[in-house]
C-alpha atoms as a printed R data frame, in Angstrom:
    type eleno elety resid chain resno       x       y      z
1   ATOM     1    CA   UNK     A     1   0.000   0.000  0.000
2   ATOM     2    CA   UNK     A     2   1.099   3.818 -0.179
3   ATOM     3    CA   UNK     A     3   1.728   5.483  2.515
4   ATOM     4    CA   UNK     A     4   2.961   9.442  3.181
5   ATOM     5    CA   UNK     A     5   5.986   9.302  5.405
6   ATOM     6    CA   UNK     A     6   7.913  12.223  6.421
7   ATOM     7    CA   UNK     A     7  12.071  12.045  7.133
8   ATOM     8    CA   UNK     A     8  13.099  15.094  7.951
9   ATOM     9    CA   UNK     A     9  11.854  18.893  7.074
10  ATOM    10    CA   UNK     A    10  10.793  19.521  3.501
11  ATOM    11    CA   UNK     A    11  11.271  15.195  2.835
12  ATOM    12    CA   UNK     A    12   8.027  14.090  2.074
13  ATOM    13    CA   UNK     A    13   7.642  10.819  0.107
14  ATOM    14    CA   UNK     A    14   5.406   8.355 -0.972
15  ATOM    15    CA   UNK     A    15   6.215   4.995  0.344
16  ATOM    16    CA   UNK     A    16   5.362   1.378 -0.017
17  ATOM    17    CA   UNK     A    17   4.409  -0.336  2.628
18  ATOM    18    CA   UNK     A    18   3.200  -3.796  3.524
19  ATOM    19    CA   UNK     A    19  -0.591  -3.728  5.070
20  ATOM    20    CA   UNK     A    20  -0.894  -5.070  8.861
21  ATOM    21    CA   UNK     A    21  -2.672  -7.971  9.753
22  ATOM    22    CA   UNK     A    22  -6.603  -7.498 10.987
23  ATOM    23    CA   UNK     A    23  -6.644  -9.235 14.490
24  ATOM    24    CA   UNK     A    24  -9.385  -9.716 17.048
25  ATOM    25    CA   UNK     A    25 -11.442  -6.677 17.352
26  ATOM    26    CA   UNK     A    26  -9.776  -4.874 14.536
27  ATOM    27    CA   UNK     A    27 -11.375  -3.582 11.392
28  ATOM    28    CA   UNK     A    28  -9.372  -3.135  7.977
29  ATOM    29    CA   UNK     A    29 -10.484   0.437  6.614
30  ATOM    30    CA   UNK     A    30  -9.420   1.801  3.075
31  ATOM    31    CA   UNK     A    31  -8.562   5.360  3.597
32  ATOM    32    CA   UNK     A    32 -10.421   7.781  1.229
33  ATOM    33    CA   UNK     A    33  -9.918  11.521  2.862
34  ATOM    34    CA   UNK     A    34  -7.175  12.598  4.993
35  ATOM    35    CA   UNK     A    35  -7.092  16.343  6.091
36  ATOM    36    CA   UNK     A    36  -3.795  17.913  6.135
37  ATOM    37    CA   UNK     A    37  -3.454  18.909 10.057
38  ATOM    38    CA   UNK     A    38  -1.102  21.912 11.449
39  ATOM    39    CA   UNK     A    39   0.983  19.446 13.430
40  ATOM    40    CA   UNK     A    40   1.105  17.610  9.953
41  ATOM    41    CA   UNK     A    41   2.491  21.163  8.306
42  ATOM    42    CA   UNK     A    42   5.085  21.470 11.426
43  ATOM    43    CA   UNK     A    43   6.809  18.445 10.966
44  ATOM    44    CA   UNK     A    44   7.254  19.533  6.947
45  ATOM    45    CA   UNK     A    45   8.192  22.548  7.696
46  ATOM    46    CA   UNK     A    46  10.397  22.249 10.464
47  ATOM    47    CA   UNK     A    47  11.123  18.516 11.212
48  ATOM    48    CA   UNK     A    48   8.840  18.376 14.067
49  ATOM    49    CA   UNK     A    49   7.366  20.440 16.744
50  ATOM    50    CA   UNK     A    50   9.059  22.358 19.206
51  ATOM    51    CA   UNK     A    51  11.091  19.932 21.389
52  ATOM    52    CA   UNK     A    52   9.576  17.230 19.547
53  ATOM    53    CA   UNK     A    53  11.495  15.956 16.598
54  ATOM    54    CA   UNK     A    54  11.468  13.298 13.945
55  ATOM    55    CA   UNK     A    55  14.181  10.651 14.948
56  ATOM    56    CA   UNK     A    56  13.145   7.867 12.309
57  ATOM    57    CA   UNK     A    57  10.487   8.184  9.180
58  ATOM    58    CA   UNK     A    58   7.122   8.672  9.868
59  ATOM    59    CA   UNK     A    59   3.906   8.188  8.652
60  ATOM    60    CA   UNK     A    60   1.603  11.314  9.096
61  ATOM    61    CA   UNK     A    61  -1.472  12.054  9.532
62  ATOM    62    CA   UNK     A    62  -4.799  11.843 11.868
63  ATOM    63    CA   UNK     A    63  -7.586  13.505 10.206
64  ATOM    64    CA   UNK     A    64  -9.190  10.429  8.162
65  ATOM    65    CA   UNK     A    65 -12.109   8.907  7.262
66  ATOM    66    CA   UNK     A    66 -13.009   5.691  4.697
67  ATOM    67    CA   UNK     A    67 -14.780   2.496  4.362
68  ATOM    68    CA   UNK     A    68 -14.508  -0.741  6.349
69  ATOM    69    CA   UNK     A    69 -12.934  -3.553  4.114
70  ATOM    70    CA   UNK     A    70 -12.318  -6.127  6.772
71  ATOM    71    CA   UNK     A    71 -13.635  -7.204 10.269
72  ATOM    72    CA   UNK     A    72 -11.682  -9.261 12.905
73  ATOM    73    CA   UNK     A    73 -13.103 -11.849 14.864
74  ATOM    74    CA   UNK     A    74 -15.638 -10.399 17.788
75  ATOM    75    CA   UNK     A    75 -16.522  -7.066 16.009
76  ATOM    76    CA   UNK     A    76 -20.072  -6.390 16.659
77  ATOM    77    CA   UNK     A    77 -22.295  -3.001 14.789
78  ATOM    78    CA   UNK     A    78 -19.614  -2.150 12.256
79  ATOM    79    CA   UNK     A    79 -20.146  -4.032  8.880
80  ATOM    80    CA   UNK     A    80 -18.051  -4.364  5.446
81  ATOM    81    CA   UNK     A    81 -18.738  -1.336  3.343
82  ATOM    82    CA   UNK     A    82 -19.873   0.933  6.254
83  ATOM    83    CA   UNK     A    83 -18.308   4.873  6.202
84  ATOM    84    CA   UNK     A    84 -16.134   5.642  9.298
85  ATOM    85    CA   UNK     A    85 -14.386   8.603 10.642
86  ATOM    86    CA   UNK     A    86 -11.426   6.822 12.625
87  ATOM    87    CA   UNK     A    87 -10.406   8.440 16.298
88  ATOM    88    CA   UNK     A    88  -6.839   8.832 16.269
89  ATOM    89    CA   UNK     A    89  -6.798   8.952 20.013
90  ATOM    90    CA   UNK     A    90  -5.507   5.368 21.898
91  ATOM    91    CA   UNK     A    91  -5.799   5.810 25.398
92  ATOM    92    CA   UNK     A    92  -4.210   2.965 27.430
93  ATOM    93    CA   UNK     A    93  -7.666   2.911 29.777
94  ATOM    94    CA   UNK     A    94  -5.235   1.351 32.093
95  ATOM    95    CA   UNK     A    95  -3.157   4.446 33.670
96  ATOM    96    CA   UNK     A    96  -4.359   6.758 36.727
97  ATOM    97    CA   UNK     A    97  -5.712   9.816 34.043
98  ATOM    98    CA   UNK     A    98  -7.382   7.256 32.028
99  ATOM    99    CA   UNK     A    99  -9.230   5.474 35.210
100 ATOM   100    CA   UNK     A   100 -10.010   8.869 36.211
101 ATOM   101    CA   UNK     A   101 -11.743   9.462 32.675
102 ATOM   102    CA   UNK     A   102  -8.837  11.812 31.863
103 ATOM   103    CA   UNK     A   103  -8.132   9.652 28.361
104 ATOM   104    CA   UNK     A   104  -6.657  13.266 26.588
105 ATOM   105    CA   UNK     A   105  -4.165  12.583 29.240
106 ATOM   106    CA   UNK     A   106  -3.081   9.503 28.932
107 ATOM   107    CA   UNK     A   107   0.440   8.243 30.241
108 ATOM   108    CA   UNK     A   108   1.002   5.527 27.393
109 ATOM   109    CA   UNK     A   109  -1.135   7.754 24.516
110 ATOM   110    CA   UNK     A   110  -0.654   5.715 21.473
111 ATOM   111    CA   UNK     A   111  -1.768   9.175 18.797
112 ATOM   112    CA   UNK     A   112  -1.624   8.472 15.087
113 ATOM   113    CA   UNK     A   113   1.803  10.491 13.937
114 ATOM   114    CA   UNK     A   114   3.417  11.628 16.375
115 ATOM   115    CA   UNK     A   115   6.864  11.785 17.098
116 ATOM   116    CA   UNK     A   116   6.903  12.117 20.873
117 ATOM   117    CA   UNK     A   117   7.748   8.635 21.914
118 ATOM   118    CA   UNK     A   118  10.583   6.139 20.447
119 ATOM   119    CA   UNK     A   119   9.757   4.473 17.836
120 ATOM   120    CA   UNK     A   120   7.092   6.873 16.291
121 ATOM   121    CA   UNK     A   121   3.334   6.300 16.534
122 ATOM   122    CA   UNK     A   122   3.007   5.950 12.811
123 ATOM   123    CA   UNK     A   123   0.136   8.013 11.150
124 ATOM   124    CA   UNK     A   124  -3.305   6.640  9.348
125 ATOM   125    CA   UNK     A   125  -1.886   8.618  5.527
126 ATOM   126    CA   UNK     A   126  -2.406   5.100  4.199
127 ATOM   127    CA   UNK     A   127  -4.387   3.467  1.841
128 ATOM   128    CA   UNK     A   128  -5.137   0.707  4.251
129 ATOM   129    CA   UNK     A   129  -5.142   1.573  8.134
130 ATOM   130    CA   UNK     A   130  -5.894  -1.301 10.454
131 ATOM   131    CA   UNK     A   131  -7.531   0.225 13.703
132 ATOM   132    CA   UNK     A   132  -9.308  -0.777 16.698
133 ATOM   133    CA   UNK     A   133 -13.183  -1.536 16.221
134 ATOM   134    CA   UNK     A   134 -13.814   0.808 19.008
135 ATOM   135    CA   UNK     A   135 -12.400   3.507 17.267
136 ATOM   136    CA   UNK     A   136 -14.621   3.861 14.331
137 ATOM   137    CA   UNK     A   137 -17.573   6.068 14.021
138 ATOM   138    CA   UNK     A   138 -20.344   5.483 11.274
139 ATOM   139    CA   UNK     A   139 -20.977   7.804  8.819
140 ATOM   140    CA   UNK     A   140 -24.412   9.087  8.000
141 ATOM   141    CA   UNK     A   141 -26.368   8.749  5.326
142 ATOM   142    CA   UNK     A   142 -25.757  12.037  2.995
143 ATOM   143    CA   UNK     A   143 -22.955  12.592  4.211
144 ATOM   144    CA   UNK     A   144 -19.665  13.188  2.677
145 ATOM   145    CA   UNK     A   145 -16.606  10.976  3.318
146 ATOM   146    CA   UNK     A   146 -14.283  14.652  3.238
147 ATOM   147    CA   UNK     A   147 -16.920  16.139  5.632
148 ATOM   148    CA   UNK     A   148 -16.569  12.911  8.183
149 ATOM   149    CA   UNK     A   149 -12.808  13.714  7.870
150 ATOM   150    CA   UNK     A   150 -13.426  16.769  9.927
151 ATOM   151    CA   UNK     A   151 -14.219  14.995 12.838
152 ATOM   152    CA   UNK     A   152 -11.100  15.212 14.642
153 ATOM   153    CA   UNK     A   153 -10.558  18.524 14.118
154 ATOM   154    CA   UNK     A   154 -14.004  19.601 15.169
155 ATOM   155    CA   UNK     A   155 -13.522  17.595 18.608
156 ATOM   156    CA   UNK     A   156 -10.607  19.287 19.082
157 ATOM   157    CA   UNK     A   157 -12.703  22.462 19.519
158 ATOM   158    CA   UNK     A   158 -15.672  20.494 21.377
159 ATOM   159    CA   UNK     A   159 -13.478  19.724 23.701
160 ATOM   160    CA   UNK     A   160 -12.417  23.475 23.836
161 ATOM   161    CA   UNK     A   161 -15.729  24.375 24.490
162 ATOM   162    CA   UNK     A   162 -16.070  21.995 26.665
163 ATOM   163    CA   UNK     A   163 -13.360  23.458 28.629
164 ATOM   164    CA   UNK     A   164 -14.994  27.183 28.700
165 ATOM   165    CA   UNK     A   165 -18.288  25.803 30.626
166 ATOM   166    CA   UNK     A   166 -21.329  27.032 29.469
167 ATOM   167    CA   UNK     A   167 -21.640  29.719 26.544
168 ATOM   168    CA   UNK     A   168 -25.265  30.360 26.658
169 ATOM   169    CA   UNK     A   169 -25.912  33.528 26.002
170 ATOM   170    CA   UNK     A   170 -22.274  34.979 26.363
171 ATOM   171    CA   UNK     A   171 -19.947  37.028 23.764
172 ATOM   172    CA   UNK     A   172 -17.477  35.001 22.580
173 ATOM   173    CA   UNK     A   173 -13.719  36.250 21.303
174 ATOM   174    CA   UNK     A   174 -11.838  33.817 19.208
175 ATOM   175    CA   UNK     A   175  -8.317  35.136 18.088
176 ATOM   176    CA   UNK     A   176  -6.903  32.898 15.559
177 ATOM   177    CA   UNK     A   177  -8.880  32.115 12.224
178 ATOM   178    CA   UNK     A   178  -7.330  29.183 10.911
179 ATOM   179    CA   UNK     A   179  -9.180  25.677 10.760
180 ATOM   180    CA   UNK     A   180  -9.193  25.119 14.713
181 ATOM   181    CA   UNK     A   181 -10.500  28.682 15.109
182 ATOM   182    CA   UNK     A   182 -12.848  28.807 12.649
183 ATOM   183    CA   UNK     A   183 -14.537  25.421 13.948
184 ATOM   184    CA   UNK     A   184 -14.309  26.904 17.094
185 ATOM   185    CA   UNK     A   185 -16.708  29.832 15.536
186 ATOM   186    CA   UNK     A   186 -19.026  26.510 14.311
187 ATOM   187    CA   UNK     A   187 -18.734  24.843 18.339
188 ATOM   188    CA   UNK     A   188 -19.642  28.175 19.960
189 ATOM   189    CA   UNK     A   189 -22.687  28.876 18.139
190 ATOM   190    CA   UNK     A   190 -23.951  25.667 18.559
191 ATOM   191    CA   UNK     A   191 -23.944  25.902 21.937
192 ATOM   192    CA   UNK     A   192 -25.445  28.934 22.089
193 ATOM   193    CA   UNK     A   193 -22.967  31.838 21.856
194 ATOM   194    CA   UNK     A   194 -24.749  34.897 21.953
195 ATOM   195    CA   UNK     A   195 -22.204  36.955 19.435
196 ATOM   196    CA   UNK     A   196 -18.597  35.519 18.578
197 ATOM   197    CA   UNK     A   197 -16.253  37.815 17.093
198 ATOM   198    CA   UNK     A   198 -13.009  36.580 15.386
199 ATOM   199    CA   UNK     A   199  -9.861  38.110 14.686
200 ATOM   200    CA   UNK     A   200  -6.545  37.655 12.841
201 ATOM   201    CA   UNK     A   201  -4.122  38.963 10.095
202 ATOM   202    CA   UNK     A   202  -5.140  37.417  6.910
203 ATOM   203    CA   UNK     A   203  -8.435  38.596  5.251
204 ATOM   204    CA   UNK     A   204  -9.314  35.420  3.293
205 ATOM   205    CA   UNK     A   205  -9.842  33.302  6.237
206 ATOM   206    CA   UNK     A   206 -11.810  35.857  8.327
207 ATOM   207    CA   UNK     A   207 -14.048  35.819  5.055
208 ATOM   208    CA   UNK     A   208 -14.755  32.204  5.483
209 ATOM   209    CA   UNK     A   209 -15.266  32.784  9.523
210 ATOM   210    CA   UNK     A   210 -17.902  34.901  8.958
211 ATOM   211    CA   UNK     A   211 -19.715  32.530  6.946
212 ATOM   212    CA   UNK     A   212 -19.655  29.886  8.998
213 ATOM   213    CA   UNK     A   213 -20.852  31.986 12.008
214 ATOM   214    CA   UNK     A   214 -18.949  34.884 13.299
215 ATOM   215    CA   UNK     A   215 -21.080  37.839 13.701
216 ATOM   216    CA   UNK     A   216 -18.014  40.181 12.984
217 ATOM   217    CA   UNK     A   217 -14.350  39.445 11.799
218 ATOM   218    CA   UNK     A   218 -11.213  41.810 12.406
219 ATOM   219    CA   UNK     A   219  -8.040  42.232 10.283
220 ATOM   220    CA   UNK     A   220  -5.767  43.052 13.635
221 ATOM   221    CA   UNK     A   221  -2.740  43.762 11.316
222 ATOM   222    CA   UNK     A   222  -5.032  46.700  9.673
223 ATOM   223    CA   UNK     A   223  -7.522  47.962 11.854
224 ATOM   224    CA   UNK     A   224  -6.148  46.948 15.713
225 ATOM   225    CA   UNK     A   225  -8.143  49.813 16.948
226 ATOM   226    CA   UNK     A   226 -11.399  47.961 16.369
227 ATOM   227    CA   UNK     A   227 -10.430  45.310 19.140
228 ATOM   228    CA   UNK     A   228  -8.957  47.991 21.747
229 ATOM   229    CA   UNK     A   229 -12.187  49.411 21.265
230 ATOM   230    CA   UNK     A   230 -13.594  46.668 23.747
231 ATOM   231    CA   UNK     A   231 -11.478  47.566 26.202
232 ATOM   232    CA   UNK     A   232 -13.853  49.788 27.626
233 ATOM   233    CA   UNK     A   233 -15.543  49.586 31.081
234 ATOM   234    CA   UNK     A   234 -12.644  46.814 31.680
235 ATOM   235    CA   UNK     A   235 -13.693  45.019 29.107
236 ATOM   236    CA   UNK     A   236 -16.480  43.272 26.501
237 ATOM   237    CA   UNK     A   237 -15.657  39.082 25.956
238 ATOM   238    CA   UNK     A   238 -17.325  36.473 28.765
239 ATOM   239    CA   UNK     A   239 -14.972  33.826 27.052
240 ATOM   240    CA   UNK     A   240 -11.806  34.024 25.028
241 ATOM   241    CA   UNK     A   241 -10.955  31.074 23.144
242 ATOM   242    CA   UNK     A   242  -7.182  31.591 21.875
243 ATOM   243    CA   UNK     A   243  -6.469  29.677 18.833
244 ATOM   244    CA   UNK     A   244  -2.970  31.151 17.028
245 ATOM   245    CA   UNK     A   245  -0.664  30.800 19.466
246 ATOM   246    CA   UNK     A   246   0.455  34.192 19.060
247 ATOM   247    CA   UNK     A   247   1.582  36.103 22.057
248 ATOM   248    CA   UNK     A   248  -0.021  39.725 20.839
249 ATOM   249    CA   UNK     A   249  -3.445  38.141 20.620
250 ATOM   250    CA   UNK     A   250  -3.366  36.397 24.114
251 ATOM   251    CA   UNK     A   251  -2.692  40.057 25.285
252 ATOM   252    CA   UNK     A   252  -4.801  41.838 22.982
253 ATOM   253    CA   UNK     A   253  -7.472  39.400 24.133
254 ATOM   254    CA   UNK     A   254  -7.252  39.840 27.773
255 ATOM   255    CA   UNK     A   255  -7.702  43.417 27.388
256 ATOM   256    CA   UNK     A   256 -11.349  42.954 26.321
257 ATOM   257    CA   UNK     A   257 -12.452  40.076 28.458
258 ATOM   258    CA   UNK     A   258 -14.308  40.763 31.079
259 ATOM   259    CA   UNK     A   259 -13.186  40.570 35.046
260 ATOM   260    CA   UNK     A   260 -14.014  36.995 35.455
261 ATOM   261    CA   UNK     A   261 -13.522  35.936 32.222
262 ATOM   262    CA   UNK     A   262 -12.662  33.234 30.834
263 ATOM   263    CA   UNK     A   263  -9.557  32.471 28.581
264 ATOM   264    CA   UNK     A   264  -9.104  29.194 26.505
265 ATOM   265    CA   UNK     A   265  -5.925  28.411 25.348
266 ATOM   266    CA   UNK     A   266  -5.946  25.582 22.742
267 ATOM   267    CA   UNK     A   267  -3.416  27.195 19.686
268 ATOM   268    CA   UNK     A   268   0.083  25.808 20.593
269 ATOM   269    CA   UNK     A   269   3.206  28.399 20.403
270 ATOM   270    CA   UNK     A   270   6.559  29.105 21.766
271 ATOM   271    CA   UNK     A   271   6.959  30.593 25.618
272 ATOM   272    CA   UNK     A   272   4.737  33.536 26.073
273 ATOM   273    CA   UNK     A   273   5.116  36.776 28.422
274 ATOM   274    CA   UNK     A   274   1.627  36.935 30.403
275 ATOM   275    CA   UNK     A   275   0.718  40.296 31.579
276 ATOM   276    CA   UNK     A   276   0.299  38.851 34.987
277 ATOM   277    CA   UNK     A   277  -1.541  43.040 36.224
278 ATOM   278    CA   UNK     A   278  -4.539  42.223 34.289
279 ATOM   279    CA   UNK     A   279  -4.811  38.400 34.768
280 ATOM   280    CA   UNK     A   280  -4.792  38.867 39.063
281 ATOM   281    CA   UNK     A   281  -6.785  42.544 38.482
282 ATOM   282    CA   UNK     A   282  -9.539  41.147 35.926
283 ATOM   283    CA   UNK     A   283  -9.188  37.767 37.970
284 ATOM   284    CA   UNK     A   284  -9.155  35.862 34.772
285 ATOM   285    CA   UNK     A   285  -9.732  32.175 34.987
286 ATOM   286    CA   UNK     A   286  -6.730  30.819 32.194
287 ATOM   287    CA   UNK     A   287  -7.434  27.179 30.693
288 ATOM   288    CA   UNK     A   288  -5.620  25.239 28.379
289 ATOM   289    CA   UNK     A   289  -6.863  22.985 26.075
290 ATOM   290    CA   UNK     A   290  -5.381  19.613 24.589
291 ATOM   291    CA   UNK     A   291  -7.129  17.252 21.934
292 ATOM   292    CA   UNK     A   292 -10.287  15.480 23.079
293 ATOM   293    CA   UNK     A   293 -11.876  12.141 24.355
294 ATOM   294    CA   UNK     A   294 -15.657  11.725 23.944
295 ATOM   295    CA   UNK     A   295 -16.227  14.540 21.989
296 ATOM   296    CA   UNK     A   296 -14.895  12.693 19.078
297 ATOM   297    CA   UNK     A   297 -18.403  10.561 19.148
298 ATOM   298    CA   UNK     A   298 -19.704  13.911 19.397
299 ATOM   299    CA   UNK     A   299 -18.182  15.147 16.777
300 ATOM   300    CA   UNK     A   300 -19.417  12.281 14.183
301 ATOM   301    CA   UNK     A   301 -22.670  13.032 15.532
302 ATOM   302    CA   UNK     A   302 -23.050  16.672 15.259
303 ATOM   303    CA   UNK     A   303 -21.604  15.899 11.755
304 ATOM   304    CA   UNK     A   304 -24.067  12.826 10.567
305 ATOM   305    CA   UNK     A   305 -27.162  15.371 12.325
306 ATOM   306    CA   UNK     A   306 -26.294  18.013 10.282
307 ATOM   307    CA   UNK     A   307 -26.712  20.188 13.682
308 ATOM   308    CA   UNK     A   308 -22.799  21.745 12.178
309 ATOM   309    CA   UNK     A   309 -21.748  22.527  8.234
310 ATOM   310    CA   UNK     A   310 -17.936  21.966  8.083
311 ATOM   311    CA   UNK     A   311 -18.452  21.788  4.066
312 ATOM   312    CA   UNK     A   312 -16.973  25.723  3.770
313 ATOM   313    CA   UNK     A   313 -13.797  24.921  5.372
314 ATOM   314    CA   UNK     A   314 -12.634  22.640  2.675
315 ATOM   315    CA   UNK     A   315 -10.515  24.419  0.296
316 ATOM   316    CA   UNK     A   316  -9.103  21.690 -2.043
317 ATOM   317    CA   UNK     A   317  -8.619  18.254 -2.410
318 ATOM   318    CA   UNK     A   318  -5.514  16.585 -3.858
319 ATOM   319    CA   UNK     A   319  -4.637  12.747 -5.486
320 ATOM   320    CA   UNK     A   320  -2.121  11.064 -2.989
321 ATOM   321    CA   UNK     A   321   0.490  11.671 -5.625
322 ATOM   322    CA   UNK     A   322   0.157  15.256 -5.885
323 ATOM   323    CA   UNK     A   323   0.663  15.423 -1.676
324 ATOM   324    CA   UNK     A   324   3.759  17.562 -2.508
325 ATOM   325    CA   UNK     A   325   1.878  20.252 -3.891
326 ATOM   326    CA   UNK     A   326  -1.193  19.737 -1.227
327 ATOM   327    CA   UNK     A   327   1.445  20.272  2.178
328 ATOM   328    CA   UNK     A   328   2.507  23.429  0.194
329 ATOM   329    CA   UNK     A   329  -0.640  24.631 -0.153
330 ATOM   330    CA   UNK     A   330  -2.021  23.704  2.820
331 ATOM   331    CA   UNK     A   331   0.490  26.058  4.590
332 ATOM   332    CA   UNK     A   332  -0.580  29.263  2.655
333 ATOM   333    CA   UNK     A   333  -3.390  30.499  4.743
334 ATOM   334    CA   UNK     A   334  -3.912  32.944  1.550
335 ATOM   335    CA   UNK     A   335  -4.855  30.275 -0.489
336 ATOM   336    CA   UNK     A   336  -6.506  27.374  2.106
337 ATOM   337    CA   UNK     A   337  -8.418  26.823  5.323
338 ATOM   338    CA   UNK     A   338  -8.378  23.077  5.060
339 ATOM   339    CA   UNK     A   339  -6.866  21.071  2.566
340 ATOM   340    CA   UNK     A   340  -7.701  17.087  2.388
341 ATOM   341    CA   UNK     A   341  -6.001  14.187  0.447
342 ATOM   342    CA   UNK     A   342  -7.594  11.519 -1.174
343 ATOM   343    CA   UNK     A   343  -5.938   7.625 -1.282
């Protein structure tokens, strides 16, 4: 089978590789969409992410979905020729954050591509990806297998949301409009943001933010002003989720929250310099947030139910032999929000 496997920055190739074996409780699944991830673009770009670097070849990727080609022995409600979107999470269920239902936690985490342990949890950019039964979810009926591939992402943000408390009725500041923040904009307003306004630097992706849900977008490299401008009366924002990374907008974005408001951090960056006056003055509650558990199930649902419309996030869709020229778009945000391959 072909497989995408990364060896160092900018050394991308298409490999062959021999399928694995479909054991009890497995399920065979040809791969038809794959979404190109940020983590994905880091270890392209750079050879890995932050302290984390590429040590031996790696397959990438965790945003997939496809069709189930072969059951093990003991899988029960999954069928040959059903649509999944495959959870790339792999809890142990056997450490102390798992048994505490902490799986996003997990000591022994077993996430498709990812370089943190030795060897490499090899990624699901495959043709064929053998996975645990448990970690399919069906696919509805009208839906899309490229929209099903947004799963992960979207629980990503759940999760996120999750992680704010309730949002019923509040103002919502997202400051980052790439994928993660823009399906943030989705997650808040369905669970019942009362106005969510989104910032960043680049105008074509706070064009597609506003139409998937943001009642106003601002260009912060052109017009700062019009965030300081809810600075007033100490501030505008119940809830701040911070999705770039970027140390400006984590300050920029405390400025306008509220006292006792809420900040989630989910975009990962460098060390930051927190203006620590306003955090203890504004007694802002700070909360990071990292991947997801349940919400993944949630995520398939909200998906199959049509309750979210991920379709205006995908920009493009590439052949697996053209993945050269998808990573490269992929990382202009002028040109894509979310770019997918196909196997």
């Amino acid at each position: 089978m072909k497989t995408v496997v990364i060896h160092a920055a900018k050394d991308l190739r298409i490999e062959e590789r021999e399928p694995e074996a479909v054991s009890s409780g497995q399920v065979e699944i040809a791969i038809e969409a794959g979404g190109i991830c940020g983590s994905d673009l880091h270890y392209y770009n750079h050879g890995g992410i932050g302290a984390i670097r590429l040590r031996e070849p790696m397959i990438l990727g965790h945003e997939v979905a496809g069709t189930i080609t072969a059951l093990g022995n003991g899988v029960s409600g999954l069928a040959i020729g059903d649509q999944v979107a495959v959870s790339p999470s792999r809890p142990c269920n056997a450490c102390q954050y798992c048994l505490k239902g902490m799986q996003n936690h997990c000591l022994n985490m077993r996430f498709y591509g990812s370089a943190m342990p030795m060897p490499h949890i090899q990624g699901a950019f495959r043709q064929r990806l053998v996975a645990e039964s448990w970690q399919c979810h069906k696919v509805g009926d009208g839906i899309s297998i490229h929209e099903a591939a947004f799963a992960e992402p979207l629980a990503v943000t759940l999760h996120a949301v999750a992680r704010a408390g309730s949002l019923l009725n509040k103002r919502v500041l997202v400051t980052g409009s790439g994928p993660i923040g823009a399906l943030i904009v989705i997650a808040a307003r369905a669970h019942g943001a009362r106005e969510i306004v989104a910032t960043d630097v680049m105008e074509p992706v706070l064009k597609k933010v506003r139409e998937v849900g943001a009642d106003r977008t601002i260009n912060v490299a052109e017009n700062p002003e019009q965030l300081t401008s809810y600075a007033a009366n100490k501030g505008y924002f119940d809830v701040m989720f911070e999705a770039s990374g970027n140390e400006r907008a984590m300050r920029a974005g405390l400025e306008v929250l509220k006292p006792l408001g809420i900040l989630v951090q989910v975009g990962l960056g460098g060390d930051v310099s927190i203006p620590q006056n306003i955090v203890v003055s504004k007694e802002i509650d700070m909360r990071g947030s990292f991947r997801f558990h349940e919400e993944f199930g949630l995520a398939v649902d909200m998906i199959n139910r049509k309750t979210v419309d991920v379709k205006p996030l995908l920009s493009s869709v590439y052949p697996l032999e053209d993945v050269l020229s998808a990573f490269e778009i992929a990382g202009d945000r002028n040109q894509s929000m979310k770019v997918q391959l196909t196997f």
